[in-house]
N, C-alpha and C positions, 0 to 999 in steps of 0.2 A: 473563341468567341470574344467579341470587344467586351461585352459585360463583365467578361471574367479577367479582362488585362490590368482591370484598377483595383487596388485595396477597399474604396468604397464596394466597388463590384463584387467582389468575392464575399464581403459582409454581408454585405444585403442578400445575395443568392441564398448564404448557407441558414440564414436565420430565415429566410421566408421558404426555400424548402424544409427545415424542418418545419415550420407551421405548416406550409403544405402536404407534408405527410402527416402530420398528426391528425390535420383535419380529414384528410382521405381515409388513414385507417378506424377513425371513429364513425365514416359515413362507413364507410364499408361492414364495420360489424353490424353498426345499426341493420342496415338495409340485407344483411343476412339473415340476421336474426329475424324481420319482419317476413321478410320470404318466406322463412322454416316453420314459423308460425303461422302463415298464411294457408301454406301447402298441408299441414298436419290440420288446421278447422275444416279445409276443404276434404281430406279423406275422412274425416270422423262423422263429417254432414253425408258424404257421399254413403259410407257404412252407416249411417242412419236410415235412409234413404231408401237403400238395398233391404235393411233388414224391415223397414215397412210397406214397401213394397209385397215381398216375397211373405210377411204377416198377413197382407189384406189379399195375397191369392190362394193363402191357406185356409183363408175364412170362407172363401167361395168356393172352392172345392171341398170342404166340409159339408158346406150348405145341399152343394150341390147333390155332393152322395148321399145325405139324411134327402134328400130327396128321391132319386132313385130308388133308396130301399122303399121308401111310403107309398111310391107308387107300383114295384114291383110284388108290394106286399096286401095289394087291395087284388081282393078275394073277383069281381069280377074279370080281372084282368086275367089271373090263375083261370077261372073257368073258358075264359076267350082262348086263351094259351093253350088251355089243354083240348079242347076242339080241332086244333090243328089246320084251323081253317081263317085263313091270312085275312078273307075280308073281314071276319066277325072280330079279328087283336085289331084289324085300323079303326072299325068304327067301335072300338070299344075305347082306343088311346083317344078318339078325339076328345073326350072328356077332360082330358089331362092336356090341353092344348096351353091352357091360362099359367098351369103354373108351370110347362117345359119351355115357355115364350122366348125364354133366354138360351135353351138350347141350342144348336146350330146342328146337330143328329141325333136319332133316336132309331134302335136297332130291336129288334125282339126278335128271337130265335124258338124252338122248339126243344124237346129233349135229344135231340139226335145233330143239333147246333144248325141245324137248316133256317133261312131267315124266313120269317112269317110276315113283317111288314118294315117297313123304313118311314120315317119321315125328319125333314129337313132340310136346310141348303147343303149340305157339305156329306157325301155317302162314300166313306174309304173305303177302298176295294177290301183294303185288309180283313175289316169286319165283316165281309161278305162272305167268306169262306168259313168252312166249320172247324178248319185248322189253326185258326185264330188261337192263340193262345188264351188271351185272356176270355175267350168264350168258354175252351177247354177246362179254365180254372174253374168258373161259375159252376160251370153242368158239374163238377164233383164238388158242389159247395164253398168255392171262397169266393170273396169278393176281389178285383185286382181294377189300379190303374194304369192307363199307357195314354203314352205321348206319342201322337204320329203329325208328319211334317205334309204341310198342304200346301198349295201355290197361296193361300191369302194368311197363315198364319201355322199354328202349332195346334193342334187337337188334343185337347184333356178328355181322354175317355174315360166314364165309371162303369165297368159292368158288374152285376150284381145278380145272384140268381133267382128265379121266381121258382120257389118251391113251397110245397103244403108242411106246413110242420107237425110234423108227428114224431113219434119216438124216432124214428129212421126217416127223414124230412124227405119227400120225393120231390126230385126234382124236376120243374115241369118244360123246364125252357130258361133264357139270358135276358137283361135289359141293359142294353149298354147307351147311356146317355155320353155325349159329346159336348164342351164348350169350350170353342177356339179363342185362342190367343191371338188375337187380331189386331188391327192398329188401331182400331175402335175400345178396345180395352187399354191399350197401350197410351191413348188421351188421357182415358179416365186417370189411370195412376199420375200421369202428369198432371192430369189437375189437382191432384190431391196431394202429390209429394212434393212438386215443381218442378223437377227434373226428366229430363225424354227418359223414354223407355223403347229397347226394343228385342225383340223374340228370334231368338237363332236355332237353327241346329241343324246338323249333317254339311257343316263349314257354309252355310247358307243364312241371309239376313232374312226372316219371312215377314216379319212386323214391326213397326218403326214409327216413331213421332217425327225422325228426322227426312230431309228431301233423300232420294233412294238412291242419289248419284254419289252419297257416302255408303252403300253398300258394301263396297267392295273394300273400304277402310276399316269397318266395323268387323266383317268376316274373320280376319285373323285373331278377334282376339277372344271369339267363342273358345277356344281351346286354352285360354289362360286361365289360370289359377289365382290370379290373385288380384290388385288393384292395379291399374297402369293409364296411362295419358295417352289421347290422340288426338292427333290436328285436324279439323273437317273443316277445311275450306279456309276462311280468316278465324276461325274461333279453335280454340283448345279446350278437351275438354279431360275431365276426371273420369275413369272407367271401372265399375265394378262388375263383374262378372259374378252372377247370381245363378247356380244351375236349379231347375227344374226337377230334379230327381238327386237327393241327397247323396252325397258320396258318389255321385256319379262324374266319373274321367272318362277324356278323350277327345276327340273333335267331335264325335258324332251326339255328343251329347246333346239336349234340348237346356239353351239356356237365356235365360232374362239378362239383357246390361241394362245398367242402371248408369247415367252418362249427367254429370254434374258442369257446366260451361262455367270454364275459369277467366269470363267476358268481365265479370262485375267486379270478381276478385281483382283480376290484372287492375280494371279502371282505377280501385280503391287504394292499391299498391301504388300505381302512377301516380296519383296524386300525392303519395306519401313521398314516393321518391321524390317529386318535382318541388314540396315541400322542405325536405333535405339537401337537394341541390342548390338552392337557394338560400339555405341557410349557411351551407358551403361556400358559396360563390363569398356571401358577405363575410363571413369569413376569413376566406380566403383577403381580402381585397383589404380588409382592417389588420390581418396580420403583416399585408408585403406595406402599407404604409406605416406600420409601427417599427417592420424590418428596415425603410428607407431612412425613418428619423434615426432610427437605432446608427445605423450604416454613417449617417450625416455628422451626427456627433463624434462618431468617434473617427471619421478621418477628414474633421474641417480643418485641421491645423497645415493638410496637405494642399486644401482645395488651390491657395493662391502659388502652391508651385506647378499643381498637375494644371493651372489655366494658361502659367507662361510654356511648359511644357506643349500645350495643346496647342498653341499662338503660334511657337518656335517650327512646328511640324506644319499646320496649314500654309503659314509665307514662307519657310526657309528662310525666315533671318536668325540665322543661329546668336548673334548680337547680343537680344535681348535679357534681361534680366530680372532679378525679383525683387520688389520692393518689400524692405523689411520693416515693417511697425511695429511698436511699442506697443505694448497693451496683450492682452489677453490671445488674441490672436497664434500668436506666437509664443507663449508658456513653452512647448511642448519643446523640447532641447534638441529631440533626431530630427526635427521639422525646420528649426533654425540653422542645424549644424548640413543640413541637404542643401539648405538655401543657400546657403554660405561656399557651400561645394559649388552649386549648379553656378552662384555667379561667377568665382574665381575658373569654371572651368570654360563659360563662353566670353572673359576673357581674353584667353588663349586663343580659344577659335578664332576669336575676332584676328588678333596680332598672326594667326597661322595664315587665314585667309590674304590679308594685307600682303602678305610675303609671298604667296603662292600667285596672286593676281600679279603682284609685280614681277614675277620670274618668269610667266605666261607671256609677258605685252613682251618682256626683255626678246625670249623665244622666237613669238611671232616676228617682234617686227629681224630678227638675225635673218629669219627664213626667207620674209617677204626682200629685205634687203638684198638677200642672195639671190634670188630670182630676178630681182628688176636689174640689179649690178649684170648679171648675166645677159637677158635679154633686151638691156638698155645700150650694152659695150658695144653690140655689131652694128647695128647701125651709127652708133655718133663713129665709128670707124669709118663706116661707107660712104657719110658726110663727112668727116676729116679728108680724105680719099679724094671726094670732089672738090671740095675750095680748094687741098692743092693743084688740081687740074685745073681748075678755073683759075689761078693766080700764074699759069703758063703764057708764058708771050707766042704773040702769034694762033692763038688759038683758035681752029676752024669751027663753023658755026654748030655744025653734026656735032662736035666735041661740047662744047657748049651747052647744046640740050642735053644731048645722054646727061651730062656728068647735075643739070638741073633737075632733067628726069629721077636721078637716084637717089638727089636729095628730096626732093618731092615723099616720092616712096618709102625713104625709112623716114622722114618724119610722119606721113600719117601710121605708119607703124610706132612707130613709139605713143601716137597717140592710141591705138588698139589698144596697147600694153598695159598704158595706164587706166582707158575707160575697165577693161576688165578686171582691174585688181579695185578699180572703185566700185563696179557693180557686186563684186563679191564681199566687201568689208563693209559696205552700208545697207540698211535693214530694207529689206521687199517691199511693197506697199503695193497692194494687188486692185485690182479695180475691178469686181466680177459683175460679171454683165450675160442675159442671153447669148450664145454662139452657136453657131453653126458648125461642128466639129470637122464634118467633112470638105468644108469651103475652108477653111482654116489650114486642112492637110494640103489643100490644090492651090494657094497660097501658099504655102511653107515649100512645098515641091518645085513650085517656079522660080521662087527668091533664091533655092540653094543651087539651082542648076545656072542661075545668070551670075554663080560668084567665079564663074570658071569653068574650063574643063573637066571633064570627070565621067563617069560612070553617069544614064540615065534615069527618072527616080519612075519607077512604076506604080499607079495607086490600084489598092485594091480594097474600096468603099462599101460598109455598110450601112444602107439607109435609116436601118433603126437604131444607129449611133449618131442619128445629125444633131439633134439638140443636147445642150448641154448648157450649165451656169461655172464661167470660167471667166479667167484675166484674157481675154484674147491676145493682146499684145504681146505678155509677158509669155504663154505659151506658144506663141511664134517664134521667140526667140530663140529659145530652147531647140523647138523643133528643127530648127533653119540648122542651128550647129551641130544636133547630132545628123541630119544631112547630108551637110558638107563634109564631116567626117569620112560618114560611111561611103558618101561619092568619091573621096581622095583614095580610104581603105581598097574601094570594086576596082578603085582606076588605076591601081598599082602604080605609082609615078616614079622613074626609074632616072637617077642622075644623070647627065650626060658628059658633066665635067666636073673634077673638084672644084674647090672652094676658091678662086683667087686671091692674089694676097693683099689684094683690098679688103676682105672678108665677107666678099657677096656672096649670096647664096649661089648655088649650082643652079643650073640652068635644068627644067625637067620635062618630062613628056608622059605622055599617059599613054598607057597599052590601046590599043583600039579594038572595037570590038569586047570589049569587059561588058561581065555579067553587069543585069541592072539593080539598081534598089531598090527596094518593097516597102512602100508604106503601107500600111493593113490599119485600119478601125475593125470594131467590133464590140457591138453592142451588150452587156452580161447584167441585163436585170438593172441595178441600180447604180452600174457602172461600167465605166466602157473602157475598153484597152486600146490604145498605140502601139504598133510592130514595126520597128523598121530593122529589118535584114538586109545584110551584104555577103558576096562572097568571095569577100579579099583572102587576105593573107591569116586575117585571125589576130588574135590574140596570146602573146605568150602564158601559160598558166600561172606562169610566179607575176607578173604583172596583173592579173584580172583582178584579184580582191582589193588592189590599188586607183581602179581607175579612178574614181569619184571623190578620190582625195586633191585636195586643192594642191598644185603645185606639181602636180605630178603629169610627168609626159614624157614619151618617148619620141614624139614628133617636131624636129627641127624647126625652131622659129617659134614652136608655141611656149604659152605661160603657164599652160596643166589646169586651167580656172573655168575653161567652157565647159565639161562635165560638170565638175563643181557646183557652175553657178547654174546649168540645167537639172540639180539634184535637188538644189534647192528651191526654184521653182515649183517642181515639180510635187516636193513635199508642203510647198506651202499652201499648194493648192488643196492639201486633206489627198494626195496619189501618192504611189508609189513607183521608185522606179528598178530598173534589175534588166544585170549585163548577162550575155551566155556565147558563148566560142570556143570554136575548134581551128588548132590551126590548120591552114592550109583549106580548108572547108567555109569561113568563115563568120559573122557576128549577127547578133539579132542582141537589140534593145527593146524591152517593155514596159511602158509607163502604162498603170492604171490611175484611171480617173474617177472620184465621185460623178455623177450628174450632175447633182445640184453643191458645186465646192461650197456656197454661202451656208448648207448646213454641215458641214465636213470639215471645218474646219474652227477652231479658236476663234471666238471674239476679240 
């Protein structure tokens, strides 16, 4: 990381993460601790909740049974009962209609458990038979309750027995009152507790404050034992699971949950966090600016070597040095004694550079000398050659021209030699303009076919490669010589005579019928490629990594600088370029191009 590569850097990180941990792990207990606290009010509200809940159904079912007995235990009921005659117990119960109002079934039996009348919404088959258990119970004198499960809720039944009491109480017949656990009951304790309420049993949800499409959430946790959390929908909430029948286990048991929404708690929490974060953040933000002063003090003594440092790297003038002041500044002796280093060492750089620049120019110009000496000797030869022809007596008029003709021809050759050793030693300057890439290629393909015999250039244009932002000119040039190249390469030109001893070149001819060359565009998104293929003779493999070197050539009469100076082109224009051959199969050159070079390339 760059923050970490400076001495200031590493100060300031270590001292503002340690504040940064300190302050996290202080938010972090906090904010556990408030949680743990939070979760522990919320179960002891929730067992609150439950245990008065599950108080105020014990009160109504008390109620309810001191009920049933008073009524079971009024003397004309006993006489209606004992008649055995079903209309005379209904129209004797209607009396009893005001206070069983809250009832939801009401059963009377006879001594043999046969039912005598019913009234109510809700009539369980169960009670209808005389195998009923808890009817069973009555007729031999106990009282008993049960729980049975209804499509609208849970049925509290009390049955109670209607007998005459005497020394040995006879028994005349059952009263079993009924009052469901409904959703309608299930409001009430929410309104009194605050918390939903709802009624399960036989792994089934029968009654609920909640919407019913959490049924099927709620069902699993009639079977729990103890307190536990459930998600319904966006809300979480607190669950106590209250059974109905003490000591009673298993799924099938009848049970009340009692369901506490951890909506208000969360908000009060949020707040608290977002309270903390905040106080974190600040913080935070006062300890990384006390770590930065901390950091500043103790490596200012550096600051004015790491700036020449920084200077040295962005231009690359290794040159530069550090001004040393008097004062304060500078106390610090490993601060002075670096400074003292850093100047005396760019110094040297300086004096190495100096040395190496001048052992470069020495270099170049041996090499460039070597090359012009070489390619400069055969023609002043072939002109030597001629003035002594021309200084012949008698000389016929045919003799006269040839021998003008050949001075003619190596001088504009030597003037080649030298335009291309100038265009490659002094700097490019590109002129980018609109082009038209493939009128560009049908230009470049005419220009190199009218420098001579050769091989013909065949195009093979793609229309979504015509526009481009290039040097026209300069990229003609380029193109025109690797060309003519490749048309000399397909055209195999084969000597006819050596060398005479004037030093002219041999005289040559081209195979007839040679493969042609291929120029290819192609368009690739933001940029387009150049192909041109031959299929001369190739390229030797130990030559290939060489071509693009200046000065290098295998081909008679040249300087080695036409690659060269198409490589450089080529890159200036923000492209790239790349050789590939086989011998005897032959070569394919690929230059890619930006589209638009004016953003491809250095200002």
């Amino acid at each position: 990381m760059t923050i970490l590569s400076s001495l200031r850097g590493r100060i300031f990180m270590a001292s503002a993460l340690l504040a940064v941990l300190a302050i996290a792990a202080a938010i972090l207990v906090v904010n556990q601790r408030l949680t743990r606290e939070a979760e522990n009010a919320l179960q002891r509200e929730t067992r609150a909740t439950a245990a008065l809940v599950d108080q105020l159904r014990k009160t109504r079912s008390d109620t309810n049974t001191i009920m049933a007995r008073l009524i079971a235990d009024q003397p004309r009921l006993k006489s209606a009962v004992d008649t055995n005659d079903p209309p005379t117990v209904a129209d004797n119960l209607r009396d009893y209609q005001e206070p069983l109002k809250s009832a939801n079934v009401l059963v009377v039996t006879n001594a043999r458990g046969e039912v005598l009348t019913t009234f109510g919404d809700s009539s369980p088959a169960a009670l209808m038979t005389p195998e009923h258990s808890a009817v069973q119970q009555a007729l031999v004198g106990h009282e008993s309750m049960s729980l049975i499960a209804e499509p609208a809720g849970i049925l509290q039944v009390f049955t109670v027995p209607i007998a005459i009491a005497l020394a040995e109480p006879q028994i005349l017949g059952t009263l079993s009152v009924g009052f469901l656990h409904d959703d309608a009951l299930a409001y009430q304790l929410k309104e009194i507790t605050g918390s939903d309420v709802a009624f399960g049993m036989n792994g089934r949800i029968l009654a609920t404050t909640l919407p019913r499409e959490h049924d099927a959430a709620l069902a699993p946790i009639l079977s729990a034992s103890a307190a536990t959390s459930v998600r319904l929908g966006s809300d979480e909430y607190a669950v106590m699971p209250q059974p109905l029948i003490p000591n009673a286990t298993g799924g099938n048991r009848p049970v009340a949950l009692i369901l506490r929404s951890r909506t208000e708690q969360l908000q009060s929490l949020a707040a608290i966090h977002t309270g903390l974060y905040a106080t974190a953040l600040i913080a935070v933000l006062l300890a990384t600016l006390l770590s930065f002063a901390v950091a500043r003090s103790i490596t200012r003594p550096m600051a004015a070597i790491t700036d020449v440092m920084r200077e040295v790297a962005a231009t690359g003038d290794l040159t530069r040095k550090i001004v040393l002041r008097e004062g304060r500044r500078w106390d610090d002796e490993d601060a002075t004694l670096l400074a003292t280093t850093f100047n005396t060492l760019t110094d040297s750089i300086a004096r190495f550079q100096r040395e190496i620049s001048q052992k470069e120019r020495l270099s170049s110009l041996g090499r460039l000398s070597t090359v012009i000496a070489h390619e400069v000797r055969n023609p002043l030869m072939i002109i030597k050659g001629s003035l002594h022809a021309l200084r012949a007596p008698g000389l016929a008029p045919a003799a006269i021209r040839e021998a003008v003709t050949d001075i003619d021809e190596e001088v504009e050759r030597l003037n080649r030699i030298v335009n291309e050793v100038l265009d490659f030693a002094r700097p490019i300057r590109f002129q980018l303009a609109p082009t038209d890439l493939n009128a560009l290629c049908t230009e470049s393909a005419a220009a190199s076919q009218a420098s001579g015999p050769g091989a013909t250039v065949d195009l093979d244009l793609d229309p979504h490669a015509r526009h481009i932002t290039t040097d026209h000119e300069r990229l003609r040039i380029a193109l025109v010589n690797m060309l003519v190249n490749a048309r000399h390469a397909a055209g195999v030109a084969i000597p006819t005579a050596p060398r005479d001893g004037q030093g002219r070149s041999p005289v040559e001819t081209v195979v007839a019928d040679s493969p042609p060359v291929v120029l290819k565009t192609r368009g690739q998104g933001p940029r387009v490629a150049i192909t041109i293929g031959d299929h001369g003779a190739g390229i030797d493999p130990v030559h290939l990594p060489h071509v693009f070197d200046p000065y290098f050539t295998t081909k008679r009469g040249g300087t080695g600088l036409g690659l060269a100076i198409a490589k450089n082109i080529v890159e200036g224009l923000g492209g790239s370029i790349s050789v590939s051959s086989v011998v005897g199969r032959g070569t394919e050159i690929r230059i890619d191009l930006p589209i638009d070079a004016a953003a491809s390339t250095p200002a």
